[in-house]
C-alpha positions in Angstrom: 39.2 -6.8 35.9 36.0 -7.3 33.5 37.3 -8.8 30.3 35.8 -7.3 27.0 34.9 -4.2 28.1 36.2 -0.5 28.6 37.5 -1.8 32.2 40.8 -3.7 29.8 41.8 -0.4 28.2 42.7 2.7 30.3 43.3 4.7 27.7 39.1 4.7 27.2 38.6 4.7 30.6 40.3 8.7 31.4 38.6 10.3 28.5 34.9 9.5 29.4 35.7 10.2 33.6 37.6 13.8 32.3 34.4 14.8 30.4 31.6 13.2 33.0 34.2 14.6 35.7 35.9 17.0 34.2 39.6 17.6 33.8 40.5 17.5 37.7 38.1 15.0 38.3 36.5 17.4 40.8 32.9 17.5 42.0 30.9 19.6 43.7 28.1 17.9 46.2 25.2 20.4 47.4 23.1 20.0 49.9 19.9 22.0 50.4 17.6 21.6 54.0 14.1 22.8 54.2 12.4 23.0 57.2 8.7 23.6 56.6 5.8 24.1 59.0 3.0 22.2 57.5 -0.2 24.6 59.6 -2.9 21.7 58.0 -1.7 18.3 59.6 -3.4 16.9 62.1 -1.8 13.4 62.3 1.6 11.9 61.3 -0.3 10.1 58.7 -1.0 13.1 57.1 2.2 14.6 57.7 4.3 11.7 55.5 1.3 11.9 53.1 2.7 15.4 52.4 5.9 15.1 52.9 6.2 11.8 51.0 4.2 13.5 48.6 6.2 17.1 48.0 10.0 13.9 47.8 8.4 12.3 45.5 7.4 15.0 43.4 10.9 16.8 43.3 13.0 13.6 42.6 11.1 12.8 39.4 11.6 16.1 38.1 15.3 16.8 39.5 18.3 13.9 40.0 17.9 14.6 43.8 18.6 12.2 46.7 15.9 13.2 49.2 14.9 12.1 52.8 12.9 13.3 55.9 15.9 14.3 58.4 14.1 16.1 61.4 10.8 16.5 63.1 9.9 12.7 63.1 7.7 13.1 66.0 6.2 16.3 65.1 2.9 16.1 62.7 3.1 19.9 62.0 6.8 20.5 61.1 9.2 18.6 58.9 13.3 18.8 57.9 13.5 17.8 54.3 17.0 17.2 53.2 17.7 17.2 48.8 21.4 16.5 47.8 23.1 16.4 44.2 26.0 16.6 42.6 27.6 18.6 39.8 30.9 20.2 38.6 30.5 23.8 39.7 27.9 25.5 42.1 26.1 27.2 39.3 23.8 24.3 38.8 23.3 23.1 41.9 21.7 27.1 42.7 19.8 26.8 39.9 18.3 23.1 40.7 17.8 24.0 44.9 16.2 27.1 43.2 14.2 24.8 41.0 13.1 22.6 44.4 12.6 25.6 46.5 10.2 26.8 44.1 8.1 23.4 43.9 7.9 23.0 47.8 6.4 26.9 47.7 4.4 26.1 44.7 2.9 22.7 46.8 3.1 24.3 50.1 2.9 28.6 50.0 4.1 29.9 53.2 5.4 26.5 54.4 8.9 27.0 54.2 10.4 28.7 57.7 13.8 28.1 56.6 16.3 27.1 54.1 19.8 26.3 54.3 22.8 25.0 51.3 26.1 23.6 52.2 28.6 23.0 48.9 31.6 20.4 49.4 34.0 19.5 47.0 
């Protein structure tokens, strides 16, 4: 127990996790795949380049964990995984929508398929 702070008194503790949680303390975790065929690489250098590139990109404009899950090997084709979490599904369609958008905005034509899984 942390002395001093919020951690001493329970009774500030359940009002801030109710409102940041919400009343059943329930979240919702989403998590989007892209799989996208990237027609100009010609070298895994220039594969992470755009991949590294297109992560980067969508994680300072949405609070997105991101990572390159498939296709190490391949310097055309990449599996791009985005996950987030939120109270309800609503959001997390509109933010994949939101990342969906930029990869076909930084890559038209690049995406061959898209997938989103909800848990919670």
């Amino acid at each position: 127990m942390i002395h001093g702070t919020v951690h001493d008194d329970p009774g500030l503790i359940r009002p801030l996790r109710d409102r940041l949680l919400g009343r059943d303390g329930e979240m919702r975790v989403g998590l989007l795949v892209l799989d996208l065929h990237l027609v100009g690489c010609t070298s895994l250098k220039e594969k992470r380049r755009a991949v590294r590139s297109l992560i980067d990109r969508v994680r300072s404009r949405h609070n997105v964990a991101a990572s390159e899950i498939d296709h190490h090997d391949r310097h055309q084709r990449a599996g791009i995984a985005f996950v987030s979490l939120a109270q309800t599904e609503d959001p997390l369609h509109r933010l994949f929508d939101a990342i969906y958008d930029e990869a076909d905005r930084r890559m038209p034509g690049a995406i061959e398929e898209i997938s989103r899984e909800f848990v919670g």
